[in-house]
C-alpha positions as CSV (number, residue, x, y, z in Angstrom):
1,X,0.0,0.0,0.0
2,X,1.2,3.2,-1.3
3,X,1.6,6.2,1.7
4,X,1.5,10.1,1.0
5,X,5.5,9.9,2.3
6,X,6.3,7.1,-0.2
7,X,4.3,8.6,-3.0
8,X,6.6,11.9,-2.3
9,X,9.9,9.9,-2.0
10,X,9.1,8.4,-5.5
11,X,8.6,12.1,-6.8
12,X,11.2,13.1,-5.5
13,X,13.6,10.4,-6.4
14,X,12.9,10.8,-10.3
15,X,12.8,14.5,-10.5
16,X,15.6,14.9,-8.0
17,X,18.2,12.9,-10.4
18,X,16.5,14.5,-13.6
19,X,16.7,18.1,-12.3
20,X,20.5,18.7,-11.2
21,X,21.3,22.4,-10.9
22,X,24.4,23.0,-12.7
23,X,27.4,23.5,-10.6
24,X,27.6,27.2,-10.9
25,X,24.2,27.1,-9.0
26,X,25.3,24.8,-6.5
27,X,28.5,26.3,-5.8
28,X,26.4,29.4,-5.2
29,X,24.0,27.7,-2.8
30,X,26.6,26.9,-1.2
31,X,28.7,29.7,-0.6
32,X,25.4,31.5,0.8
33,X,25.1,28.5,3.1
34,X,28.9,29.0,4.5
35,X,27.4,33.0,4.6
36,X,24.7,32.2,6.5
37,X,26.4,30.0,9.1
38,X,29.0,32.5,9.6
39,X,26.7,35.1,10.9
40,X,25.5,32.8,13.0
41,X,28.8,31.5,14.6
42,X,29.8,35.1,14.8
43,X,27.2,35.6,17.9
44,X,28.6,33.4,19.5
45,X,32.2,33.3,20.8
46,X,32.9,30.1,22.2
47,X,31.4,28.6,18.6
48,X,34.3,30.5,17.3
49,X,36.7,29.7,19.9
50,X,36.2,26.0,19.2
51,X,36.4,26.2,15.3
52,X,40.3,28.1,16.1
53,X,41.3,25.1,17.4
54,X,40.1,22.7,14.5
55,X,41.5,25.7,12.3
56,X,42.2,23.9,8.9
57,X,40.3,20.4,9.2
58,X,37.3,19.8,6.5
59,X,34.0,18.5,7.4
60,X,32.2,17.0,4.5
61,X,28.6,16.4,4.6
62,X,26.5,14.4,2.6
63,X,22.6,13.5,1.7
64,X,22.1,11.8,-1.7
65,X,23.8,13.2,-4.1
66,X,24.1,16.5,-2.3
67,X,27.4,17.1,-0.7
68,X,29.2,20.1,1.1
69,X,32.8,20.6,2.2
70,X,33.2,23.4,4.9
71,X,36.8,24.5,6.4
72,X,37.5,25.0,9.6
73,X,39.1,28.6,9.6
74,X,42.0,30.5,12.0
75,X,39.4,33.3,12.6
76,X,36.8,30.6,13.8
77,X,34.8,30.7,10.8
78,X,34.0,28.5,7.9
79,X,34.6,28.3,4.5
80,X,34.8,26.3,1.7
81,X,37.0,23.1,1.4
82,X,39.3,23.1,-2.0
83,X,38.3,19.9,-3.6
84,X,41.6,18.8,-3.3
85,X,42.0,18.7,0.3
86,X,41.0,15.1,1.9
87,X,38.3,15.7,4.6
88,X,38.8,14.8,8.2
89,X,35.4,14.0,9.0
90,X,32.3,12.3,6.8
91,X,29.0,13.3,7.7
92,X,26.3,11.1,5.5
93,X,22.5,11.3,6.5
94,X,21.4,7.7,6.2
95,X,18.1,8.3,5.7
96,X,17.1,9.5,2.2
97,X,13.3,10.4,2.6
98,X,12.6,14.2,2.4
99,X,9.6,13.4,4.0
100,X,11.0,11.4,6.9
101,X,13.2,14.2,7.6
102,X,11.3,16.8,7.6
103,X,9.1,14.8,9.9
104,X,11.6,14.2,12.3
105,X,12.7,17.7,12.1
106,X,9.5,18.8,13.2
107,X,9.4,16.3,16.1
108,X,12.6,17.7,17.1
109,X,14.6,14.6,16.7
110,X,18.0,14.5,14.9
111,X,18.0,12.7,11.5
112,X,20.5,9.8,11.8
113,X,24.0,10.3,10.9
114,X,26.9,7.8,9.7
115,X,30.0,9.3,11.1
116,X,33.5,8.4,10.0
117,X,37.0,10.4,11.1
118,X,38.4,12.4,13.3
119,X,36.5,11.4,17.1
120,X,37.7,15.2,18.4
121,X,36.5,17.1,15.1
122,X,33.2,15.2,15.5
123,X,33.0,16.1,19.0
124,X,33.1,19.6,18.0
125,X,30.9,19.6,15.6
126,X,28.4,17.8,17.9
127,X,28.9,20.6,20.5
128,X,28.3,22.9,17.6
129,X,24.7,21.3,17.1
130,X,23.6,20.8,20.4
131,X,24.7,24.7,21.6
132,X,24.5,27.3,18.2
133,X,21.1,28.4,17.8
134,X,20.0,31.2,15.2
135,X,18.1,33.8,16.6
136,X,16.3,34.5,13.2
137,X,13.6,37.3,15.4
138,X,16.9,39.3,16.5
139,X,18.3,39.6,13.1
140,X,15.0,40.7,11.8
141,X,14.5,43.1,14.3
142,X,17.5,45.1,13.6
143,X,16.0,45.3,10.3
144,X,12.3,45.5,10.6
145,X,11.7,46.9,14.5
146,X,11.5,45.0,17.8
147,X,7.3,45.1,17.3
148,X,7.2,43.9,13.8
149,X,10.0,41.1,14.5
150,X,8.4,39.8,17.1
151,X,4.8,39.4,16.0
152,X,6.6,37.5,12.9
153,X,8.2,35.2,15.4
154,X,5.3,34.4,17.0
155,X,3.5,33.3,13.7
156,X,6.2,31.6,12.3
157,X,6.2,29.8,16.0
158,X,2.0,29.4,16.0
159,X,2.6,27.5,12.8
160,X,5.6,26.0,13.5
161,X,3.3,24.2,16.2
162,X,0.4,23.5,14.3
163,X,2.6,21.6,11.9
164,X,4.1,19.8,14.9
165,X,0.7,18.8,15.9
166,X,0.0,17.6,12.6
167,X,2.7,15.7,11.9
168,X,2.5,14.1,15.7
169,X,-1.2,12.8,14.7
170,X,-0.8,11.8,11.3
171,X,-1.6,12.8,8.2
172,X,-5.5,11.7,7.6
173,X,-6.0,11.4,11.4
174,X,-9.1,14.3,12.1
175,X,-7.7,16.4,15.2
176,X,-8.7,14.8,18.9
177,X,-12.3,15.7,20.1
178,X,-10.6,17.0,23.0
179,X,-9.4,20.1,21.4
180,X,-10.9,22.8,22.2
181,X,-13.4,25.0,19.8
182,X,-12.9,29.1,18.7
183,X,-15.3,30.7,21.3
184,X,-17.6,32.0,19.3
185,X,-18.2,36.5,19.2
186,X,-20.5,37.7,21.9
187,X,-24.4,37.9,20.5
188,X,-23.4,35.1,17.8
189,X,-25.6,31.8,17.5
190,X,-23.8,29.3,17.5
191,X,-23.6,27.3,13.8
């Protein structure tokens, strides 16, 4: 029997092969991935302090046919790995449903990883995870306004719960009889 997840995999699985960015595109997404997590890592000082110390080791990451090779470098940062230069850690997601993924990202689980390398390097890099957080409402308020920031967070974080909820029941599962209904306007009948 055929699932919505599976039927998305299969999608996903012939139009993913058939519809390869070229490399100029991918070599752009990611350099504004290395851009992205730099920003990040520069709010926070021991995330930096810790990349120093793994100054010029590569991290390679991989999920499919996707791959990324990050550097570890001297000013804490990251950039990206010449091609030429063997990595000292392997990071492969073993499981290659989008769907599963994304599921478990919404549960707040971690998507299993197959780690091969350098133990210390992945100890970093696990610290990394479990302590660097992106404060996405901060950055927007310098741009937008404290007010305006903030009510974005919080719908961004209503829905990020509703699809939490969703995904935690099922797809096809109506919600529980024990939530409870909109209260109804003062003066209005009820329906």
């Amino acid at each position: 029997m055929s699932t919505p997840a599976s039927f998305l995999d299969q999608i996903f699985d012939r139009f993913g092969h058939a519809l390869t960015p070229p490399g100029w595109v991918v070599e752009e997404m990611q350099r504004r991935l290395v851009l992205m997590l730099n920003h990040v890592l520069q709010q926070e000082p021991e995330a930096q302090a810790r990349l120093k110390r793994q100054s010029g080791r590569v991290v390679e990451a991989h999920w499919r046919n996707f791959n990324v090779r990050l550097l570890a470098t001297p000013a804490g940062l990251l950039d990206l790995a010449p091609v030429t230069q063997l990595p000292d850690l392997q990071l492969t997601l073993t499981d290659e449903s989008p769907f599963t993924l994304a599921q478990s990202a919404l549960r707040g689980e971690k998507p299993a990883v197959r780690i091969a390398g350098d133990v210390q390097l992945a100890a970093e890099v696990q610290w990394l995870v479990d302590h660097v957080r992106w404060d996405l409402e901060e950055d927007m308020s310098r741009v937008i306004g404290d007010a305006p920031a903030h009510t974005i967070g919080q719908a961004v974080r209503r829905m990020a719960d509703g699809v939490r909820q969703f995904v935690a029941r099922g797809p096809g599962t109506p919600p529980s009889a024990t939530t409870p209904a909109a209260p109804s306007a003062p003066g209005q009948a009820g329906g």
